[in-house]
TORLUM-483538 format. One record per residue (C-alpha): residue number from 1; residue in three letters; x, z, y. Coordinates in Angstrom, 1 decimal. Last residue first. Example, Ala and Ser with C-alpha at 12.3 -4.5 7.8 and 13.67 -1.06 7.14 Angstrom:
BEGIN
    n  res      xx      zz      yy
    2  SER    13.7     7.1    -1.1
    1  ALA    12.3     7.8    -4.5
REM end
This chain:
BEGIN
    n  res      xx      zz      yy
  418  UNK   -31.7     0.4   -15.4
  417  UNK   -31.6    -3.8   -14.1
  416  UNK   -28.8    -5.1   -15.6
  415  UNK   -24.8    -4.4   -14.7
  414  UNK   -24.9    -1.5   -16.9
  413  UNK   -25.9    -3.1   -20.3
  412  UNK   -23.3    -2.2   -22.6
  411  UNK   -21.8    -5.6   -22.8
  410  UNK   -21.9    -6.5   -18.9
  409  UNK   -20.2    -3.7   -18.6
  408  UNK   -17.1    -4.9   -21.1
  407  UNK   -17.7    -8.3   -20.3
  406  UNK   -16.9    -7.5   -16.0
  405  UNK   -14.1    -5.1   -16.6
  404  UNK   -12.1    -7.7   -18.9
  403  UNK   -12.1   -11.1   -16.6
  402  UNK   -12.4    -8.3   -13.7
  401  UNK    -8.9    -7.3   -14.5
  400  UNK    -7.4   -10.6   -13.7
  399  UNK    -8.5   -11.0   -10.2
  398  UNK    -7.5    -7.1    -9.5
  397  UNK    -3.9    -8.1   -10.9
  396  UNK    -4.1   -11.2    -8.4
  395  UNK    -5.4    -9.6    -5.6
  394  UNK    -8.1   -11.4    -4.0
  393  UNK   -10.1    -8.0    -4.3
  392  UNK    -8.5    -6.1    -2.7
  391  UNK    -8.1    -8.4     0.2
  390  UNK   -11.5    -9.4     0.8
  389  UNK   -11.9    -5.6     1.7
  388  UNK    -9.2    -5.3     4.2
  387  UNK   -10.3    -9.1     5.7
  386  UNK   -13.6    -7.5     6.2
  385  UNK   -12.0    -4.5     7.8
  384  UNK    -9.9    -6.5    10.4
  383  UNK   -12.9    -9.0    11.2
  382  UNK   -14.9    -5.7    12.0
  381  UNK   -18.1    -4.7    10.0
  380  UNK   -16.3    -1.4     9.4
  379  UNK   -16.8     0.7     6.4
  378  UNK   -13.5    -0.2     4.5
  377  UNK   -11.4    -0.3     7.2
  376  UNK   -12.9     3.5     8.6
  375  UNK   -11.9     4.3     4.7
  374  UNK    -8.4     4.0     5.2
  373  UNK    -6.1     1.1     4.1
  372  UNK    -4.4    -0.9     6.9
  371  UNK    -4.1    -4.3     5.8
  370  UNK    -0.4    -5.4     3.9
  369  UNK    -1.4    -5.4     0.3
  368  UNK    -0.5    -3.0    -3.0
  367  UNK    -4.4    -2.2    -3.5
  366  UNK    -4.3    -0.7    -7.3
  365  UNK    -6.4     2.1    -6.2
  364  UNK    -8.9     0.0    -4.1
  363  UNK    -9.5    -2.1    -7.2
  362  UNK   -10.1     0.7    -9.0
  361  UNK   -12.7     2.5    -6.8
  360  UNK   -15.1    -0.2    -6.9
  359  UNK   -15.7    -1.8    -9.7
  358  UNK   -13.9     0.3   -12.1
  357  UNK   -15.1     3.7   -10.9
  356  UNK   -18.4     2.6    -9.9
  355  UNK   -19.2     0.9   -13.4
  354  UNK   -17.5     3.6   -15.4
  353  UNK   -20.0     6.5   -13.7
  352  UNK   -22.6     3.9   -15.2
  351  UNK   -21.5     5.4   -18.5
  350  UNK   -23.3     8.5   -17.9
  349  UNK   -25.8     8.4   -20.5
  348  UNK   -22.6     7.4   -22.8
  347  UNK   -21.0    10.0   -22.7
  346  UNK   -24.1    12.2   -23.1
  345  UNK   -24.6    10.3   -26.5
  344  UNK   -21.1    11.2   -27.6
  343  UNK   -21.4    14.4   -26.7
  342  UNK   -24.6    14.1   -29.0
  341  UNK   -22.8    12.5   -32.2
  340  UNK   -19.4    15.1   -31.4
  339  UNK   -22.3    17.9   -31.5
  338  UNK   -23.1    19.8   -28.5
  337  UNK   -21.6    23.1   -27.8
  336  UNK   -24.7    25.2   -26.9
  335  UNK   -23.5    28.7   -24.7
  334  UNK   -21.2    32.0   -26.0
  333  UNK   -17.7    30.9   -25.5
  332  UNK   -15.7    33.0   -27.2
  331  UNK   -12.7    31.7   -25.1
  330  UNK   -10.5    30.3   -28.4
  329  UNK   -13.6    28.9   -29.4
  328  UNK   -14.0    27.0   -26.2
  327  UNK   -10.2    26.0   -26.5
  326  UNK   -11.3    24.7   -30.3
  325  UNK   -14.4    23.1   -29.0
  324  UNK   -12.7    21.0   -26.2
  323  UNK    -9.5    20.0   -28.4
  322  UNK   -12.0    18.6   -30.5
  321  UNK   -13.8    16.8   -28.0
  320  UNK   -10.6    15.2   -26.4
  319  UNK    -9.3    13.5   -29.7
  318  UNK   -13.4    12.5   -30.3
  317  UNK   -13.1    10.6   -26.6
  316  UNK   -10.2     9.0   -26.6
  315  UNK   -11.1     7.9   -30.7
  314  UNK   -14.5     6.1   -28.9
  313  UNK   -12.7     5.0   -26.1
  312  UNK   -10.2     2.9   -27.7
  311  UNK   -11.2    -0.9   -27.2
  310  UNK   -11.5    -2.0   -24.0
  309  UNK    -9.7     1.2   -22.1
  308  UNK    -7.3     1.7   -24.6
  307  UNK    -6.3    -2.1   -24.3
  306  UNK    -6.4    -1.7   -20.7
  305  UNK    -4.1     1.2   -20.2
  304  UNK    -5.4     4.1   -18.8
  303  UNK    -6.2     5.1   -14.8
  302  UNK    -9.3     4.2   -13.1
  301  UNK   -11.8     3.4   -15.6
  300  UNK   -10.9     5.5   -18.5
  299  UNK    -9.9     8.6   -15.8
  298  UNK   -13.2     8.5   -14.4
  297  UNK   -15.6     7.4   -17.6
  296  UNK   -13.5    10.9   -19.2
  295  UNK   -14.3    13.4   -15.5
  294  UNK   -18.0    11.5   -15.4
  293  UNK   -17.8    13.0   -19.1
  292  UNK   -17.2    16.6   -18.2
  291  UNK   -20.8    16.6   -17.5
  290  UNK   -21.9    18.5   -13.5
  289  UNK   -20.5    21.0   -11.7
  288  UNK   -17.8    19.6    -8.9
  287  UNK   -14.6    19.4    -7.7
  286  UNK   -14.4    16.3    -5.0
  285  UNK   -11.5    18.6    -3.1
  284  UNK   -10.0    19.3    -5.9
  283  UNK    -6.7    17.7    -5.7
  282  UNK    -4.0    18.4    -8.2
  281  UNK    -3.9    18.5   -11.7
  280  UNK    -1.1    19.3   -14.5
  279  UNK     0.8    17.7   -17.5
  278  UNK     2.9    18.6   -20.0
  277  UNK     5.7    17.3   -22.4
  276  UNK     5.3    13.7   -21.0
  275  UNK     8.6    12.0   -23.3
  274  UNK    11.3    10.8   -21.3
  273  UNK    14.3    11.8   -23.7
  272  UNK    15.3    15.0   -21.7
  271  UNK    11.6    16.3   -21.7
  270  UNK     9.1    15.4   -19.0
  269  UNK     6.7    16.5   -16.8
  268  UNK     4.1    15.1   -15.7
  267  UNK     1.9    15.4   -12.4
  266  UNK    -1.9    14.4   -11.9
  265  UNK    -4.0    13.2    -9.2
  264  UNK    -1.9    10.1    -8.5
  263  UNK    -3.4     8.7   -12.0
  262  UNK    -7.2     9.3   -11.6
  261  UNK    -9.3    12.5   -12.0
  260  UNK   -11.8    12.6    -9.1
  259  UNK   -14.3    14.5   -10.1
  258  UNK   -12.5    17.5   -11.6
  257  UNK   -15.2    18.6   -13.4
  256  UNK   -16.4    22.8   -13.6
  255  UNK   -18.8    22.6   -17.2
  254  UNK   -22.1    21.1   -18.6
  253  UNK   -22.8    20.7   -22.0
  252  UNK   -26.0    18.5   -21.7
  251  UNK   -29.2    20.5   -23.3
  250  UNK   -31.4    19.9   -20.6
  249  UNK   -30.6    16.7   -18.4
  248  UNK   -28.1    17.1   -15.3
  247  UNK   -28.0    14.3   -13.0
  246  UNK   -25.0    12.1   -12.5
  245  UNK   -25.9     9.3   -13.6
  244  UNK   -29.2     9.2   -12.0
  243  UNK   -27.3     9.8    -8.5
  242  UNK   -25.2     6.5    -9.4
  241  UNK   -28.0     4.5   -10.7
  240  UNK   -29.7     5.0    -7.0
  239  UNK   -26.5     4.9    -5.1
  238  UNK   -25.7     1.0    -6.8
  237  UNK   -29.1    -0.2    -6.6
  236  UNK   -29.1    -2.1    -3.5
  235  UNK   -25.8    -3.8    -3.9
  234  UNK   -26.5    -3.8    -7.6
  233  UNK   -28.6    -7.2    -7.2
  232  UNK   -26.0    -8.4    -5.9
  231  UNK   -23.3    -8.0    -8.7
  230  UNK   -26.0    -9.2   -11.4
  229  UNK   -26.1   -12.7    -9.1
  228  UNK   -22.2   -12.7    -9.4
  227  UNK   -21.7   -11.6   -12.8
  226  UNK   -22.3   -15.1   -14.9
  225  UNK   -22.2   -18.1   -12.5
  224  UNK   -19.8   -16.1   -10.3
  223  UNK   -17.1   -15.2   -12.9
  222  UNK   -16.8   -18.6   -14.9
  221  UNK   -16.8   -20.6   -11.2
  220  UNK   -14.3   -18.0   -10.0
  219  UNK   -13.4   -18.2    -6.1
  218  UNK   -17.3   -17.3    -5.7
  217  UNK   -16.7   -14.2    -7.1
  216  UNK   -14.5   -13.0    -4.9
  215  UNK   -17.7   -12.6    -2.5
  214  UNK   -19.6   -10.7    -4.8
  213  UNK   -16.9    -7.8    -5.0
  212  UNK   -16.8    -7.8    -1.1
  211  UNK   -20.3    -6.9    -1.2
  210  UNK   -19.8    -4.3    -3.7
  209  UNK   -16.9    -2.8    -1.5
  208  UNK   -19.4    -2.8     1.1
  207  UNK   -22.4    -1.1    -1.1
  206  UNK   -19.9     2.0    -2.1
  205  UNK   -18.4     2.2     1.3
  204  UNK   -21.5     2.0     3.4
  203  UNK   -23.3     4.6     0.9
  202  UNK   -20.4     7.6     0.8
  201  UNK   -22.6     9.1     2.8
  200  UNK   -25.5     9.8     0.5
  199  UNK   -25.8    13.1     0.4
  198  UNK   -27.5    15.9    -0.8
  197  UNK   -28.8    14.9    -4.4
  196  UNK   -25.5    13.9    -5.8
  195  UNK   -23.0    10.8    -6.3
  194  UNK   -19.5    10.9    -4.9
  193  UNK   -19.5    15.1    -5.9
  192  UNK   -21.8    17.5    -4.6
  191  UNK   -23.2    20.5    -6.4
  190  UNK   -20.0    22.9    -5.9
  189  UNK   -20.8    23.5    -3.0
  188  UNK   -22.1    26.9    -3.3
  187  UNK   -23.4    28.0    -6.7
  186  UNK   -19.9    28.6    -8.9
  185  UNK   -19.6    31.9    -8.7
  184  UNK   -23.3    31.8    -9.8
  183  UNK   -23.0    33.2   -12.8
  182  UNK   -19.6    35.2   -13.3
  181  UNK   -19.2    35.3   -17.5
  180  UNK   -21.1    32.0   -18.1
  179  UNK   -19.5    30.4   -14.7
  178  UNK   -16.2    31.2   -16.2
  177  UNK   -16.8    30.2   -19.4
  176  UNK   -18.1    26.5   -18.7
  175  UNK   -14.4    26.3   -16.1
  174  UNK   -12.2    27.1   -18.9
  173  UNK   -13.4    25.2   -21.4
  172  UNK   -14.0    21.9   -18.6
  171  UNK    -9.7    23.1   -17.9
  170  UNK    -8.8    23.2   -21.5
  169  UNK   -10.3    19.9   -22.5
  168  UNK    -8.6    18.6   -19.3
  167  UNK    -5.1    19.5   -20.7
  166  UNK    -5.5    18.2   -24.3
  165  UNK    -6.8    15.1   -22.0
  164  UNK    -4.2    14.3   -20.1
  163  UNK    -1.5    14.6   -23.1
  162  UNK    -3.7    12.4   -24.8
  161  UNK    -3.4    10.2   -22.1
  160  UNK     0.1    10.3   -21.7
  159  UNK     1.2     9.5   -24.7
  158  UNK    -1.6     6.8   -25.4
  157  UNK    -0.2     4.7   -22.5
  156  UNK    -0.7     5.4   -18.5
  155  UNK    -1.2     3.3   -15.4
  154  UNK     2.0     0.6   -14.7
  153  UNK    -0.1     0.1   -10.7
  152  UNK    -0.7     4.0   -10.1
  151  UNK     2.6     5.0   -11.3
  150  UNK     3.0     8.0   -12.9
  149  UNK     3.2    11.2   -10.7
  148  UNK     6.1    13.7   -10.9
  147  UNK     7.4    17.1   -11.8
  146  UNK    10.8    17.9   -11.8
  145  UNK    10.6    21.8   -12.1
  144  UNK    11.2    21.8    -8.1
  143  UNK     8.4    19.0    -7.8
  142  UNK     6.3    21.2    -8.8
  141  UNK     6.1    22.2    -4.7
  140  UNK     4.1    25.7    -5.1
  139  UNK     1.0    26.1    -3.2
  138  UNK     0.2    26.3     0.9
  137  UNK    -3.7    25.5     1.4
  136  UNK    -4.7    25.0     5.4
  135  UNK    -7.6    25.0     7.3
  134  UNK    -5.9    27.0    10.2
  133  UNK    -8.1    30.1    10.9
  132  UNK    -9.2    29.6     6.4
  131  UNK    -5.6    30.6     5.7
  130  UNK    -5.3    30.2     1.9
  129  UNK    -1.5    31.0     0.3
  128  UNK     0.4    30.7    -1.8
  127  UNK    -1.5    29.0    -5.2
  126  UNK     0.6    28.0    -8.3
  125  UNK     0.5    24.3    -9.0
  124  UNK    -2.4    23.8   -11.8
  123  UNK    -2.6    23.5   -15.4
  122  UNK     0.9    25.0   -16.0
  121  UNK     2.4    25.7   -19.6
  120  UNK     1.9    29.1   -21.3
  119  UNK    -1.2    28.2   -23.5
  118  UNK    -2.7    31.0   -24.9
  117  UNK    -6.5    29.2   -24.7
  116  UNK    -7.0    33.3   -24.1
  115  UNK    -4.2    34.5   -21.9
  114  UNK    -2.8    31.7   -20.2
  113  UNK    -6.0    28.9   -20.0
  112  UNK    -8.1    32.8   -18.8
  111  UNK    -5.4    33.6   -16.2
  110  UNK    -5.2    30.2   -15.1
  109  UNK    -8.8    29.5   -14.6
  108  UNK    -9.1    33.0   -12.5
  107  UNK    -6.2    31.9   -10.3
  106  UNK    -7.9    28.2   -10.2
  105  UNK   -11.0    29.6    -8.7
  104  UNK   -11.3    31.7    -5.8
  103  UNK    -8.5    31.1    -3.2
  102  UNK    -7.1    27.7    -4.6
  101  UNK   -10.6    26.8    -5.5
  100  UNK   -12.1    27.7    -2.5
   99  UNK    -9.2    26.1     0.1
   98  UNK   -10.1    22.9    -1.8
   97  UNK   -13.9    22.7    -1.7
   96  UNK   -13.9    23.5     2.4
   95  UNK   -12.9    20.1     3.8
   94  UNK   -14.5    18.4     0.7
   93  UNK   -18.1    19.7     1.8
   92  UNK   -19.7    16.2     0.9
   91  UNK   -21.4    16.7     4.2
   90  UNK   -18.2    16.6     6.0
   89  UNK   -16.8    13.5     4.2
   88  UNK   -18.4    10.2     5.7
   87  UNK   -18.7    11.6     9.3
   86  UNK   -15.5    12.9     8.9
   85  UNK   -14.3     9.7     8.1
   84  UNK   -12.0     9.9    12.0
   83  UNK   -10.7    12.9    10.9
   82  UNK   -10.0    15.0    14.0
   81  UNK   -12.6    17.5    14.0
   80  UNK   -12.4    18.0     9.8
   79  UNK    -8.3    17.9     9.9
   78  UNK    -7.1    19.1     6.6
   77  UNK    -3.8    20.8     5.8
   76  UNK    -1.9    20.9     2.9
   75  UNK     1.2    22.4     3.1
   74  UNK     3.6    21.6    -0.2
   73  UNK     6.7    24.7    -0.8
   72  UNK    10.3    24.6    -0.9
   71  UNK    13.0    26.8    -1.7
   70  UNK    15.9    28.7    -0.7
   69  UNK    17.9    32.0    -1.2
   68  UNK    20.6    33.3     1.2
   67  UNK    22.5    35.9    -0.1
   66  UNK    22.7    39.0     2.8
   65  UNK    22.9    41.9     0.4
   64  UNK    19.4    39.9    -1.4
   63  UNK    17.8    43.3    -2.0
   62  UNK    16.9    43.5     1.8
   61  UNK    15.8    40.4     1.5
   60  UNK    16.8    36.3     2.7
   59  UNK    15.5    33.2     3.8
   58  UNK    15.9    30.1     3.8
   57  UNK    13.0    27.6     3.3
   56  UNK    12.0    23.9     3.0
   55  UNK     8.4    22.8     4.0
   54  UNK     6.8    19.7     2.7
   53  UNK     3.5    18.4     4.3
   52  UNK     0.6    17.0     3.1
   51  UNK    -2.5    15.3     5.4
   50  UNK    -6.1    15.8     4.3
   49  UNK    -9.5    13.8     4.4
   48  UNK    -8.1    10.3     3.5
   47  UNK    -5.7    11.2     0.0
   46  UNK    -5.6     7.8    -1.0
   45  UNK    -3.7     6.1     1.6
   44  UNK    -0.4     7.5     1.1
   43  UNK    -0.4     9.2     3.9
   42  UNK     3.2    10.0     5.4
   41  UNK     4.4    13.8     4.6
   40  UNK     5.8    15.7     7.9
   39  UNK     8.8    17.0     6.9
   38  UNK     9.2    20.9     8.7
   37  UNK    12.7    22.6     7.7
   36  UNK    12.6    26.3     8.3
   35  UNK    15.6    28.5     8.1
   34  UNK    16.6    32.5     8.4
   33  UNK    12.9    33.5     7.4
   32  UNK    13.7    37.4     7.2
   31  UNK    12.3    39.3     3.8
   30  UNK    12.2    43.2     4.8
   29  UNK     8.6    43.4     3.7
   28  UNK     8.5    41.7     0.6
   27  UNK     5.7    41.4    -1.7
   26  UNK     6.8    37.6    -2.7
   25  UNK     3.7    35.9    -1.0
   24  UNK     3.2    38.2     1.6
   23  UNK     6.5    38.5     3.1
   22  UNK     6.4    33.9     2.7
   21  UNK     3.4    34.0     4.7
   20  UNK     4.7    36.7     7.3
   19  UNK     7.8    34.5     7.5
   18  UNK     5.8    31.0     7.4
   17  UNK     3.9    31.9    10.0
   16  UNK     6.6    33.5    12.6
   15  UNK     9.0    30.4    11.9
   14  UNK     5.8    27.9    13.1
   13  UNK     3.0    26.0    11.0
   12  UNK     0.4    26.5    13.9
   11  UNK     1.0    23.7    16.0
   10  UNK     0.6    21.2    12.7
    9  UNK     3.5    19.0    12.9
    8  UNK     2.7    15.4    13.6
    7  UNK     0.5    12.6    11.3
    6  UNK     3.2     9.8    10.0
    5  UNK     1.4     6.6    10.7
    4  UNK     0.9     5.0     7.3
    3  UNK     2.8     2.5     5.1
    2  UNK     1.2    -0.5     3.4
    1  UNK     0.0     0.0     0.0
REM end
């Protein structure tokens, strides 16, 4: 994607902050911040309500007999007033989601993933601290342990997918037992992710992406005499099918999702040979309660290889549902665990989750062009955002993709009238 304006130094993040911060965090009084090195992150153009920082520390305690010690930590800071999609976001209450599950949430998913899944290795970075005054999450930099993210454009092979969901079997485990043991800790705002009941602002995005969609089309003869009429009529359908997706039907195993679990969103790492020996999320802020499956059609969509995509869901989705039932086991969970033949079944009521993901989001994903990416380009009307959204999808590996995204949907019946 083509580089973004760096964002300046939040005011606030000064030498007297990140002391009392740092006193707090390591239960150290006598702890003196003796250096402070600010680096502004640069957007990478898919993290559109919040801007990340990396701040690098020495300092040093009384117990230290003058040593310095140093580390670095990962500011995220989001800008509600300033955000020029805040119109878009601010209902969806992402500018609030994050600081909550940092604060509230992930300490108490940890703690149960650690002591009762027993598994020692990290689900989430390590939270620092919450300040609400400056809307602002400070959590451990993983990339000290040499964590990293896979590449967006390469996505990820079996290895890493199972590894992926091993992991997000333990986090929807953990998530269903917490709200059964602390009901309604999960309540507020947690009832909105892209598709929900609330809101519909994420509308103009969803319908003009479609609209660009149709447009490619008419560069394929094959493509538009098959998919193009099907793609219009989903224009006006598209929020509709997307809010019925999402709704909860008695009986459906429902747990704490991700909801927006694609390749930059998680961190690997690996052993001396290469090998993904564990994997861990990052960004809540679409966090919501609903089917872990819109987490599965997610991640299938968005960020696996195609072959596993077209012809492997099936076995993704058994390996993940038996590591599900042994971690709820493990946590004594006390609700329904649906069959594999019924979670199967919900899967698959929510398989129009996989027509959004792949038709829309995915393409912007694997956007590697020169327009300005935000979503402002992607809602305008403007020659400059029209020529943004034609772009994506005049991409040549976007092109190729819809030759397999298109069949597949078509197939199970998701780009006909529901």
């Amino acid at each position: 994607m083509p580089e973004e304006k760096t964002h300046p130094v939040p005011v606030w993040l000064t030498k007297d902050f990140v002391q009392e911060m740092l006193r707090v965090h390591f239960k150290e009084d006598s702890l003196r911040l003796d250096k402070l090195d600010i680096k502004p992150a640069i957007a990478n153009g898919e993290n559109y309500a919040s801007v990340m920082t990396r701040i690098t520390v020495e300092y040093t305690t009384k117990g230290s007999k003058g040593k310095r010690r140093s580390t670095s930590f990962l500011v995220k800071t989001t800008f509600a007033e300033k955000d020029p999609a805040a119109h878009v976001l601010i209902n969806y209450g992402v500018y609030t989601r994050e600081m909550d599950m940092y604060q509230r949430i992930i300490p108490k998913l940890t703690e149960l993933v650690k002591s009762e899944i027993q598994d020692n290795r990290k689900l989430f970075a390590g939270t620092v601290n919450v300040d609400w005054k400056t809307n602002s999450i400070i959590f451990e930099d993983l990339s000290l342990e040499q964590y990293k993210v896979a590449c967006r454009l390469k996505k990820l092979d079996l290895e890493h997918t199972h590894l992926v969901l091993e992991k997000l079997a333990s986090l929807h485990a953990a998530g269903a037992v917490l709200a059964e043991r602390e009901p309604g800790i999960l309540k507020k705002n947690y009832d909105r992710g892209f598709y929900n009941k609330h809101t519909r602002g994420y509308e103009p995005i969803m319908t003009n992406l479609l609209k660009a969609l149709s447009r490619s089309l008419n560069l394929d003869e094959e493509l538009r005499q098959r998919y193009k009429a099907k793609i219009d009529r989903l224009v006006d359908r598209v929020m509709i099918y997307g809010e019925r997706s999402t709704t909860n039907n008695p009986g459906d195993f429902l747990t704490l999702a991700h909801g927006d679990l694609w390749t930059t969103n998680v961190m690997f790492q690996y052993d001396g040979e290469g090998h993904p020996i564990n994997a861990t999320f990052i960004d809540f802020q679409f966090s919501v309660w609903n089917s872990p499956a819109i987490d599965l059609h997610y991640f299938f969509s968005t960020s696996i290889h195609d072959n596993l995509r077209l012809k492997s869901q099936p076995e993704l989705i058994q390996f993940y549902y038996y590591k599900l039932v042994d971690a709820l086991k493990k946590l004594k969970f006390s609700g329904h665990v649906p069959s594999l033949f019924d979670f199967q079944l919900q899967f698959r009521m929510r398989a129009f989750y996989a027509v959004f993901a792949s038709l829309i989001f995915e393409p912007l994903m694997l956007y590697n062009g020169k327009e300005e990416a935000s979503l402002e380009q992607i809602i305008s009307e403007e020659e400059t955002g029209l020529r943004f959204k034609d772009d994506i999808y005049q991409q040549e590996c976007v092109r190729k993709k819809l030759h397999l995204t298109l069949p597949l949907l078509d197939h199970w019946g998701l780009l006909d009238e529901m």
